[in-house]
N, C-alpha and C positions, 0 to 999 in steps of 0.2 A: 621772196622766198630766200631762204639763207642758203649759201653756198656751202658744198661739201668734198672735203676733201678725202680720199681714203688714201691712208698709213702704210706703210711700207706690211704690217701684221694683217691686212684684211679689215683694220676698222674702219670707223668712216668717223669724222670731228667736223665741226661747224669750223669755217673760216673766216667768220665775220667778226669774231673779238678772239682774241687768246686766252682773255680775263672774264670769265662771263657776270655777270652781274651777282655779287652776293647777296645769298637769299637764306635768312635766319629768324625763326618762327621761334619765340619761349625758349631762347638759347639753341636750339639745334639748328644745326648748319647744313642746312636741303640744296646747298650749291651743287653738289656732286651726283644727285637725282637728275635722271631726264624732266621737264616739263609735263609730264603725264602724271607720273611719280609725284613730282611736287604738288601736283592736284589736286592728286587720290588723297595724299598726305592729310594736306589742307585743308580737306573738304573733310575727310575721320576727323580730323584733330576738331575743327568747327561741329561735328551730330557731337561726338561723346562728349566735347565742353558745357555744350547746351543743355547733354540729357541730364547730364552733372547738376548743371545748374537747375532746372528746373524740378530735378527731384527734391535740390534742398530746398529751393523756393516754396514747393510745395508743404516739405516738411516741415518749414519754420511757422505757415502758416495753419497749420493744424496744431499749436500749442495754442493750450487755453489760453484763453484770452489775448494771443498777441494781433488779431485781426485789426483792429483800428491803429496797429504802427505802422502802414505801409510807407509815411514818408519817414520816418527815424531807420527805416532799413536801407531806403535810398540814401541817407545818411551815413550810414555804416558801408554799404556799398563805394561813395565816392570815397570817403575818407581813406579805402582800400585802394581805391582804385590810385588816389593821389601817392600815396608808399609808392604800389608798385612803381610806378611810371618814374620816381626817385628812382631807384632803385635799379630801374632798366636803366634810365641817363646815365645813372654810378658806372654800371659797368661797361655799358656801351664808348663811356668814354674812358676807362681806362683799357680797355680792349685796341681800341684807337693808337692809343697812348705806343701800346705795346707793338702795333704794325710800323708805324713810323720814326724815321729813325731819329733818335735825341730825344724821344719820350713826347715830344710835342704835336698839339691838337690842332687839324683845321677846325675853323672856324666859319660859321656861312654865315651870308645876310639872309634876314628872316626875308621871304617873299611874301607869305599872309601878313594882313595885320594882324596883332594881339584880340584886338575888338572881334573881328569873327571867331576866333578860339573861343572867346568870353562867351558868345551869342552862341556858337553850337553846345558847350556846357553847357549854360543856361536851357536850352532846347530840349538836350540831353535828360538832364536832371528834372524837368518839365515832366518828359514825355516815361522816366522811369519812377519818376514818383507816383503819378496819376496809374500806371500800370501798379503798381505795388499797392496802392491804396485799391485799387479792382478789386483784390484776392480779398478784401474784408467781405466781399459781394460775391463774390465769382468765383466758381471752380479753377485749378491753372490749367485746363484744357481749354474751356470756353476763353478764358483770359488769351491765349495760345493764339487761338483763331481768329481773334479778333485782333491782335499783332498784325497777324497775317494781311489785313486788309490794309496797310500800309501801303498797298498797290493804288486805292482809287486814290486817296490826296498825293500822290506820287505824279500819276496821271493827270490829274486836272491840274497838279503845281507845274511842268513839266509841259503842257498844252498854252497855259499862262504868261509861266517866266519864260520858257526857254524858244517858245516859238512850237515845240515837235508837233512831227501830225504821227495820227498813230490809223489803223488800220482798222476795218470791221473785227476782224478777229480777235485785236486786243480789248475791246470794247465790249465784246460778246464772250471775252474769259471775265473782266473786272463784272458784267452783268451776272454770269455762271457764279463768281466769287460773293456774291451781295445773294444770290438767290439761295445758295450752299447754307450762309452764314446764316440767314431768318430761318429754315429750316431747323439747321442745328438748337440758335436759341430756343424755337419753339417746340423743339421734341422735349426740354428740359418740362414745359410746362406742359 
């Protein structure tokens, strides 16, 4: 538990760093938020991006005929996503640039290899493509739910590689989540 000091004014400041950790989301700087705050922040900023997302997902898929581009859209997705991610490193490191003094940049050693970066893109791009390509099939609600079951291969990956044990109750949400999901498909039909 962190230590607390209170101010000569009645506040109260954490004593365990003076410097607390910079915390910066799509350029805004949530350092000066409590922990709660940076949450609430985070977790709005994650529902509106996604509903975002998924409206237009759905809307691109209701033009005529673009149903069978789902992986040219994964295409246009990384292609974006590659920009951005330029784009963040640009500034991020002239940001850098400008905290330190004489303009000059640390440098770190990479700790992952390059080859797992490669492997999770590759995953990545797998697993958004085959989603994308669904929507020629499937509603993006049904599409949606079925995301969502990314709990059971999570669970058995996880029981497998990592060793974990898990508990009746998690077993009896992933069984509740499989019984929800056939349900839903089969109301459609």
């Amino acid at each position: 538990m962190a230590a607390v000091k209170v101010n000569s004014n009645g506040s109260k400041t954490s004593t365990d760093s003076d410097n607390p950790t910079e915390l910066r989301i799509l350029c805004f700087d949530l350092t000066n938020y409590n922990r709660t705050t940076q949450f609430l922040l985070s977790c709005a900023g994650v529902f509106v991006l996604y509903l975002i997302y998924g409206y237009l997902q759905e809307l691109i898929f209701t033009v005529e005929g673009f149903k069978p581009y789902g992986w040219f859209l994964t295409l246009v997705q990384f292609g974006y996503y590659i920009c951005f991610g330029v784009i963040e490193r640009d500034l991020e490191t002239r940001r850098r640039a400008q905290l330190l003094p004489g303009g000059s940049v640390e440098t770190s050693e990479r700790r992952i290899p390059m080859r797992t970066y490669f492997l999770l893109a590759a995953l990545t791009l797998g697993t958004m493509g085959l989603s994308n390509s669904s929507l020629g099939y499937l509603n993006y609600p049904t599409q949606g739910i079925f995301k969502c079951c990314k709990l059971i291969p999570v669970l058995v990956g996880s029981i497998l590689i990592q060793g974990k044990r898990y508990g009746p109750l998690d077993f009896a949400a992933a069984f509740a989540m499989c019984i929800g999901l056939a349900w839903f498909t089969l109301a459609d039909s």
